[in-house]
ChimeraX commands (.cxc) that place a marker at each C-alpha (Angstrom):
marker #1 position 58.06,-21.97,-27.45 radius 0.5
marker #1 position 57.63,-25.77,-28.37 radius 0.5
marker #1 position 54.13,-26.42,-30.20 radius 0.5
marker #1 position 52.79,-28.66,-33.01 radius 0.5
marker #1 position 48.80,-29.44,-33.50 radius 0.5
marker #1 position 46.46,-30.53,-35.97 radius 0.5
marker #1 position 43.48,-28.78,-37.45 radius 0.5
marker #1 position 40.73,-30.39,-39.17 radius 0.5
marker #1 position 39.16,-28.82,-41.74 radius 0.5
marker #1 position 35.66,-29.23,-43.25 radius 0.5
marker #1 position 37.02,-30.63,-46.63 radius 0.5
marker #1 position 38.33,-34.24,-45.02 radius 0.5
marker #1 position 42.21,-32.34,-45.21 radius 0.5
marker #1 position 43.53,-32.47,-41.73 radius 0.5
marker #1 position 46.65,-30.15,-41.55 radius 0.5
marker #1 position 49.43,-30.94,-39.35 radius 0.5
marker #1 position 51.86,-28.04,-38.01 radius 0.5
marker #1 position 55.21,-28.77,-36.20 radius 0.5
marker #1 position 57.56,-26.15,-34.82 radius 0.5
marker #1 position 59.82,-27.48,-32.12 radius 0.5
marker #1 position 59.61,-29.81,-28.76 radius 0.5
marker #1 position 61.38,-30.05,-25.99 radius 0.5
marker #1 position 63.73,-33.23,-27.17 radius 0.5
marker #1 position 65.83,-35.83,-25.29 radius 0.5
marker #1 position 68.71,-33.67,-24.18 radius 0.5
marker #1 position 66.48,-31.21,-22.72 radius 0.5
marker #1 position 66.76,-28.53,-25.49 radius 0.5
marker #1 position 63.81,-26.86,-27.08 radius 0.5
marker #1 position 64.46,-27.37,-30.77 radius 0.5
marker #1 position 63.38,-29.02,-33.61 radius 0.5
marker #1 position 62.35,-31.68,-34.84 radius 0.5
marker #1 position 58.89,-31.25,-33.08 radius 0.5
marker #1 position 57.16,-34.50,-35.02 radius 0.5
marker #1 position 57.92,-37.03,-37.55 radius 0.5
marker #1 position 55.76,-38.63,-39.72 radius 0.5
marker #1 position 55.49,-42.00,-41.88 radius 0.5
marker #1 position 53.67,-43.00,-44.59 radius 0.5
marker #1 position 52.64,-46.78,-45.20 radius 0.5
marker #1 position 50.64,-48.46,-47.64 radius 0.5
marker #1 position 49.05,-51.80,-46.66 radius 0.5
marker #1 position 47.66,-54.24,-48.57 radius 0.5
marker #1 position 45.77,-57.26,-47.41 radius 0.5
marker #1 position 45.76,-61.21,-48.47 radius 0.5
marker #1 position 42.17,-61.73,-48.38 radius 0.5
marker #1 position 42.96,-65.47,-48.50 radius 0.5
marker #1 position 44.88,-65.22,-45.26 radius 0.5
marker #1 position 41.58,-64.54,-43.53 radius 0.5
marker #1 position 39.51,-66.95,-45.56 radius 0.5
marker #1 position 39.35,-70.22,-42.74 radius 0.5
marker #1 position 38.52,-67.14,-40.07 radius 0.5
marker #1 position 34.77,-66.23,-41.57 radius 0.5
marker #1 position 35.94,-62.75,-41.90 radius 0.5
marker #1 position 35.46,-60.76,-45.27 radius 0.5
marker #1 position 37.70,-57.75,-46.67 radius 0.5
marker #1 position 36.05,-55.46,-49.02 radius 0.5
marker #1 position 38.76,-53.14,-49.30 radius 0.5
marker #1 position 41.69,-54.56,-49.14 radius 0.5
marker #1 position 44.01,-51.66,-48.83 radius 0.5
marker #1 position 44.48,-49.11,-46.77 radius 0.5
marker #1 position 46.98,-46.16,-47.19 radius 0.5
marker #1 position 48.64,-44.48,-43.91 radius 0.5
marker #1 position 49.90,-41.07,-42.40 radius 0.5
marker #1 position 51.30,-41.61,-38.96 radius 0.5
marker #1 position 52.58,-39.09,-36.68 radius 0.5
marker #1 position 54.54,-39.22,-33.52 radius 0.5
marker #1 position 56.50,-36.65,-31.24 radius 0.5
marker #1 position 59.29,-39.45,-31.83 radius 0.5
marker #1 position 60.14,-42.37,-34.44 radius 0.5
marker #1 position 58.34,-45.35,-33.49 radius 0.5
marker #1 position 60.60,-47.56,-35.16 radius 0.5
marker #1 position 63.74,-47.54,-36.65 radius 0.5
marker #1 position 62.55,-47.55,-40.41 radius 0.5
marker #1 position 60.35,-45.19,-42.60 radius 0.5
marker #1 position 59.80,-41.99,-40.16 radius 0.5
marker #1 position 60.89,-38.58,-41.30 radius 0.5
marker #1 position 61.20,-35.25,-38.99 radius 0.5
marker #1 position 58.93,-32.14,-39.85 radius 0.5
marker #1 position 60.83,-28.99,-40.41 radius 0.5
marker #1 position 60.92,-25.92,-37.89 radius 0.5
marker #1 position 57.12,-24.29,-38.67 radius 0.5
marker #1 position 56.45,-26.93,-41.17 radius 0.5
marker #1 position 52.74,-27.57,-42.06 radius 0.5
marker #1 position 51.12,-30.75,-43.81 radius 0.5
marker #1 position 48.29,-31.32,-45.73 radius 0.5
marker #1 position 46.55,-34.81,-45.42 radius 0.5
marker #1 position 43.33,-35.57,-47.65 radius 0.5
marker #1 position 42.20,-38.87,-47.99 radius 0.5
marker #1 position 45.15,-40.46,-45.76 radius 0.5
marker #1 position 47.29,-39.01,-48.16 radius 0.5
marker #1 position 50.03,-36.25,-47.92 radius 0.5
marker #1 position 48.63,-33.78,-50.88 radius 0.5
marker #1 position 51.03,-31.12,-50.06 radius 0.5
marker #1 position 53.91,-30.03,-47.35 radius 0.5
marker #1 position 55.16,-26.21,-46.87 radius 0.5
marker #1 position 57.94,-24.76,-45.05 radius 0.5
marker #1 position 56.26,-21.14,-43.08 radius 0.5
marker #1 position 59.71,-19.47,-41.91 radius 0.5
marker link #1:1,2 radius 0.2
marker link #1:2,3 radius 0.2
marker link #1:3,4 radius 0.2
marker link #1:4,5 radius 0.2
marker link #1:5,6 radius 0.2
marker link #1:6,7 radius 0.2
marker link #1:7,8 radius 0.2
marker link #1:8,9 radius 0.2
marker link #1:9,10 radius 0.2
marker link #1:10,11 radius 0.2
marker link #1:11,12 radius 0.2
marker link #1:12,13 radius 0.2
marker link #1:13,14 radius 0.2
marker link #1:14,15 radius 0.2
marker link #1:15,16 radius 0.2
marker link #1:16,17 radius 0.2
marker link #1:17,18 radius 0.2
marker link #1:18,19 radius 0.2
marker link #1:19,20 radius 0.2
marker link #1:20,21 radius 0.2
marker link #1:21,22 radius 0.2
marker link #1:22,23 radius 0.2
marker link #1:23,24 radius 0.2
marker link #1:24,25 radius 0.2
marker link #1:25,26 radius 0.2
marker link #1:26,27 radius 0.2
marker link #1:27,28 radius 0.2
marker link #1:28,29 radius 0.2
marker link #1:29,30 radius 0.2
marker link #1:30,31 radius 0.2
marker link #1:31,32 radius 0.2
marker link #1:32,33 radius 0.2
marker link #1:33,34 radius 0.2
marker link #1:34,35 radius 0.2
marker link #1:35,36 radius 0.2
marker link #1:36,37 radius 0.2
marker link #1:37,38 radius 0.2
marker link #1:38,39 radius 0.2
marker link #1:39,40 radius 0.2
marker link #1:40,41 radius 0.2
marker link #1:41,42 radius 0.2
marker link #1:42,43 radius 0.2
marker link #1:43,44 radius 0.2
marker link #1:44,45 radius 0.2
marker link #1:45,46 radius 0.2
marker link #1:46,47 radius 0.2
marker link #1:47,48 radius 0.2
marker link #1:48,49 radius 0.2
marker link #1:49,50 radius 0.2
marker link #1:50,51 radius 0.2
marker link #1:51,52 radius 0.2
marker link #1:52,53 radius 0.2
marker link #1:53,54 radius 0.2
marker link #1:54,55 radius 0.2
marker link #1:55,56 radius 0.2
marker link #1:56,57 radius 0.2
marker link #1:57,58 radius 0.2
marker link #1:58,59 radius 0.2
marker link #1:59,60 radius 0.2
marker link #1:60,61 radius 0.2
marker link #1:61,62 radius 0.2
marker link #1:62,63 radius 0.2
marker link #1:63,64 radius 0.2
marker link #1:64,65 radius 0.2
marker link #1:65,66 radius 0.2
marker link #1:66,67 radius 0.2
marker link #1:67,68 radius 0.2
marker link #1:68,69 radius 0.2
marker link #1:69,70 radius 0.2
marker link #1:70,71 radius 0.2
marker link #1:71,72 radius 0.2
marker link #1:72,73 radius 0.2
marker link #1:73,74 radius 0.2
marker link #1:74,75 radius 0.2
marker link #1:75,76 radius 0.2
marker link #1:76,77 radius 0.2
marker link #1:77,78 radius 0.2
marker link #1:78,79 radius 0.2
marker link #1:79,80 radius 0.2
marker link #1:80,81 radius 0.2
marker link #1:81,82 radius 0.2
marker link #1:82,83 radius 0.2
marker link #1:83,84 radius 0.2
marker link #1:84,85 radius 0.2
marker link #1:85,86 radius 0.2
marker link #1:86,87 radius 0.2
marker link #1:87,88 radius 0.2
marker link #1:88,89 radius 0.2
marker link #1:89,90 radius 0.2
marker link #1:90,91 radius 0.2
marker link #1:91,92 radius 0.2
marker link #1:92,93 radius 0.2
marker link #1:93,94 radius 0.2
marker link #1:94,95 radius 0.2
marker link #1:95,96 radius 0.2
marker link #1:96,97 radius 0.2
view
C-alpha cells in the first residue's frame, strides 16, 4: 500500500516517512518522494533602490515532492525511509526495513 506523511513533533523536527506511490507506469513501487536541499543566500544590495531591508540574508531549504521538480539537485527516499528535519536542516535519515 502506497503512503508517505509527515509528522511534526513538539521539538521544531518535522519527520518525513516515504514508502512507495503509485508512479508513472502505473506500478505501486518506490520511490514514494524525493527531496532537495538548497541553501540561498541573498545580495542585500540587489534590493537596495527597492526600500526593502534583509536581516537575514540566508535561508537554508528542505523541499519535498511526490516527483523531481526539476532536473537538478532532487534525490528519491528509500522504500520505508524516514527523515529528520530540525531547523530546515536534514539532522538525520534512517532506512526502517
Amino acid at each position: 500500500m502506497p503512503w508517505n506523511g509527515e509528522y511534526p513533533e513538539q521539538r521544531q523536527r518535522v519527520l518525513r516517512f516515504s514508502h512507495q506511490r503509485t508512479q508513472q507506469n502505473g506500478h505501486i513501487e518506490a520511490p514514494g518522494m524525493y527531496y532537495q536541499e538548497r541553501h540561498c543566500d541573498c545580495d542585500p544590495d540587489a534590493l537596495q533602490d527597492s526600500g526593502v531591508q534583509i536581516h537575514n540574508i540566508a535561508q537554508d531549504l528542505v523541499l519535498f515532492a511526490s516527483v523531481p521538480l526539476s532536473m537538478d539537485g532532487w534525490h528519491a527516499f528509500a522504500a520505508s525511509q524516514v527523515m529528520v528535519v530540525k531547523h530546515d536542516k536534514i539532522i538525520a535519515i534512517r532506512d526502517l526495513r
